[in-house]
C-alpha positions as CSV (number, residue, x, y, z in Angstrom):
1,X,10.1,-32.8,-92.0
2,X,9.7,-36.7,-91.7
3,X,11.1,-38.3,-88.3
4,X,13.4,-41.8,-88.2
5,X,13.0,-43.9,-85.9
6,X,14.9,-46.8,-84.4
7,X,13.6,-50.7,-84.6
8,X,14.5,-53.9,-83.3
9,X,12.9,-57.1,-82.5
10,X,13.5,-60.6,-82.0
11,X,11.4,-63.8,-80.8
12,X,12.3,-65.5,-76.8
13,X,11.6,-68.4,-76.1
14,X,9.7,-67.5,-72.5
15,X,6.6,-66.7,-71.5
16,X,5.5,-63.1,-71.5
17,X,6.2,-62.5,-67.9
18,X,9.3,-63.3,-67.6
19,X,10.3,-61.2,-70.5
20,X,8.2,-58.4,-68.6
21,X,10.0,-58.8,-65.7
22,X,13.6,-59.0,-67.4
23,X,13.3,-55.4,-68.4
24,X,11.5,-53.4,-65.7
25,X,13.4,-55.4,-62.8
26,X,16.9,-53.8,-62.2
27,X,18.1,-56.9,-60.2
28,X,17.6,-58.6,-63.3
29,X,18.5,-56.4,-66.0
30,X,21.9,-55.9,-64.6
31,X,22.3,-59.7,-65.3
32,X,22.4,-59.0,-69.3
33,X,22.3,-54.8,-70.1
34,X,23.4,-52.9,-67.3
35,X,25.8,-52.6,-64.3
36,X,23.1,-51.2,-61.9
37,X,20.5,-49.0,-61.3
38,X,19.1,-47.4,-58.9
39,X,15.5,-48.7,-58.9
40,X,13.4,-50.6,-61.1
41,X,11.2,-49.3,-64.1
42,X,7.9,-47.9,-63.3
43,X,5.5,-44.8,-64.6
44,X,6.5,-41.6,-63.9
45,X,9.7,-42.9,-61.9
46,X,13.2,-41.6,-63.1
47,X,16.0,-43.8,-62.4
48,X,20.2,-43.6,-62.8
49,X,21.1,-46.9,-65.1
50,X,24.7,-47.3,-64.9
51,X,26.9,-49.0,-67.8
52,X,30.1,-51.3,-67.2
53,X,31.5,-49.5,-70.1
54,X,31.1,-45.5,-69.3
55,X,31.4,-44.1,-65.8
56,X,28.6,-41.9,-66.0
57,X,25.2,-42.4,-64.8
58,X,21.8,-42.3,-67.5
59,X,18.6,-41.0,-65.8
60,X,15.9,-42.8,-67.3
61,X,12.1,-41.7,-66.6
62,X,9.4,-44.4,-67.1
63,X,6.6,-43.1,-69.1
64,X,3.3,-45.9,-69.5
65,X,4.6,-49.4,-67.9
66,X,1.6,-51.7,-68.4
67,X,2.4,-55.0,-66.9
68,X,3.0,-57.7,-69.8
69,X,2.0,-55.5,-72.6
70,X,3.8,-52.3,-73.0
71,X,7.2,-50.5,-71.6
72,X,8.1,-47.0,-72.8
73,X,10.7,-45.0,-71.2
74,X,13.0,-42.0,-72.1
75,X,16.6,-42.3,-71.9
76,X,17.7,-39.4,-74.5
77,X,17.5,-35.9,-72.4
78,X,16.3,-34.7,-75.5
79,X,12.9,-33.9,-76.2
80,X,10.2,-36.1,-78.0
81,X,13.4,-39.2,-78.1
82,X,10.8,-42.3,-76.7
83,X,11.5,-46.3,-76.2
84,X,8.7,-48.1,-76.5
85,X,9.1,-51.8,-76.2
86,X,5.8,-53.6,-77.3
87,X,5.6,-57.3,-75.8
88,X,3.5,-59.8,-77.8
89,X,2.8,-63.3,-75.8
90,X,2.6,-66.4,-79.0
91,X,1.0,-69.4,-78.1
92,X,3.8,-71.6,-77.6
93,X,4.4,-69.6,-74.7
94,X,7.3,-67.5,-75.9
95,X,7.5,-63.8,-76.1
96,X,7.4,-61.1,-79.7
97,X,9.6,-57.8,-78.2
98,X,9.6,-55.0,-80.6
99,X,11.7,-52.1,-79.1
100,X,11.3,-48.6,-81.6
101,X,13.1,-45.4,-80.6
102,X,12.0,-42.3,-81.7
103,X,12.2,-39.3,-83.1
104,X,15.3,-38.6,-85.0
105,X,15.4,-36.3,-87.9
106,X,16.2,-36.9,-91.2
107,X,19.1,-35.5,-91.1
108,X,22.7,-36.9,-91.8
109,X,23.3,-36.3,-87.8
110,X,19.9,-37.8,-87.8
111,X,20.5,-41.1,-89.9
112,X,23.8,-42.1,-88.3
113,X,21.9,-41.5,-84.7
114,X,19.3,-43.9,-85.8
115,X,21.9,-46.4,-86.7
116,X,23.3,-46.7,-84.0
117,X,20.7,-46.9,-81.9
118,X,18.7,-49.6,-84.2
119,X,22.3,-51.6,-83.6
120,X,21.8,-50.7,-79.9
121,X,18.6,-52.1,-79.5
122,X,19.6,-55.4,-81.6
123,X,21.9,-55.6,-78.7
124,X,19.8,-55.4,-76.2
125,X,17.5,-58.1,-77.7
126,X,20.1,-60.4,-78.2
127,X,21.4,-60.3,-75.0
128,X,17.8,-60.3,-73.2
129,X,17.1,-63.6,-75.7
130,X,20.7,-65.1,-74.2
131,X,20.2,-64.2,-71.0
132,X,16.9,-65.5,-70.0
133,X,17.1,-68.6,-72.8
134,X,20.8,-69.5,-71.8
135,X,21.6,-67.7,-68.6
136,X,24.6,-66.3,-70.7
137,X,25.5,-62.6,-70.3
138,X,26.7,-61.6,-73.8
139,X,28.2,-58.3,-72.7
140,X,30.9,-59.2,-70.7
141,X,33.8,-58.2,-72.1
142,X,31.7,-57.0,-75.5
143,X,32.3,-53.7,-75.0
144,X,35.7,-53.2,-73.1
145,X,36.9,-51.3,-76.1
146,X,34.6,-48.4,-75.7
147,X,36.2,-47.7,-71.9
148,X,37.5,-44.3,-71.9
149,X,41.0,-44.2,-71.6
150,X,42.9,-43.3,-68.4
C-alpha cells in the first residue's frame, strides 16, 4: 500500500547555524515550540519535550543529527513514523528547512493524520522563522484553546 507523508518548509533569513542550533538546543527551542525539555537533541538520545498546551510529557529519541545538514527524530511511539528536517544553507546566508514526516497510510485515519501534522509542521516553521528573524514567540496564547478542561 502507498505511504503519506507530511511536508513543510519555509525559507529564514539566518545562517545555517543558527537554524541548526534553534532546533537541537532545548534552551532555545522552548523560546518558540516547546515549554521544556529535558535535554537537547542528539543521536541515539531520547528526551521528554513538554508542551504549554497538554500536561503530558512526549519522549522523543534522536535518530542521525548531523551538525548543519540533517535532524531526524521520532516523536510518534509508533513504528516506522520519522521527522526528518533537511537544512539547506543559500548564499545570502539564510537557511532552506524542509521538515517531512513519515509514514502514514493511505488510509482515511491516515489522510486526516497527515493533515494535521503537515499543519503542525507549518507551525513549527513559522514560528522558528519568527522567532529567530523577529525574536517573537508566535505561540503564546495560540493554542490556549486546546487546554484540557478542568
Amino acid at each position: 500500500m502507498e505511504k503519506l507523508t507530511a511536508k513543510a518548509s519555509i525559507q529564514i533569513q539566518k545562517p545555517v547555524n543558527e537554524v541548526f542550533s534553534a532546533i537541537v538546543s532545548a534552551d532555545k527551542m522552548n523560546r518558540y515550540f516547546i515549554e521544556s525539555s529535558t535535554g537537547n537533541l542528539e543521536t541515539d538520545k531520547t528526551v521528554q519535550w513538554k508542551f504549554p498546551e497538554f500536561d503530558d510529557l512526549f519522549p522523543v529519541t534522536g535518530r542521525v543529527i548531523k551538525e548543519n545538514e540533517y535532524i531526524s527524530f521520532d516523536w510518534s511511539g509508533e513504528p516506522n513514523m520519522l521527522v526528518e528536517i533537511f537544512l539547506q544553507p543559500q548564499a545570502d546566508h539564510s537557511t532552506v528547512v524542509k521538515v517531512v514526516e513519515h509514514e502514514m497510510e493511505k488510509t482515511d485515519a491516515g489522510i486526516k493524520q497527515m493533515m494535521q501534522q503537515t499543519e503542525g509542521w507549518a507551525n513549527f516553521l513559522a514560528c522558528l522563522k519568527a522567532s529567530l528573524e523577529y525574536n517573537i514567540n508566535l505561540r503564546n496564547g495560540a493554542f490556549d484553546y486546546m487546554r484540557a478542561k478542568k
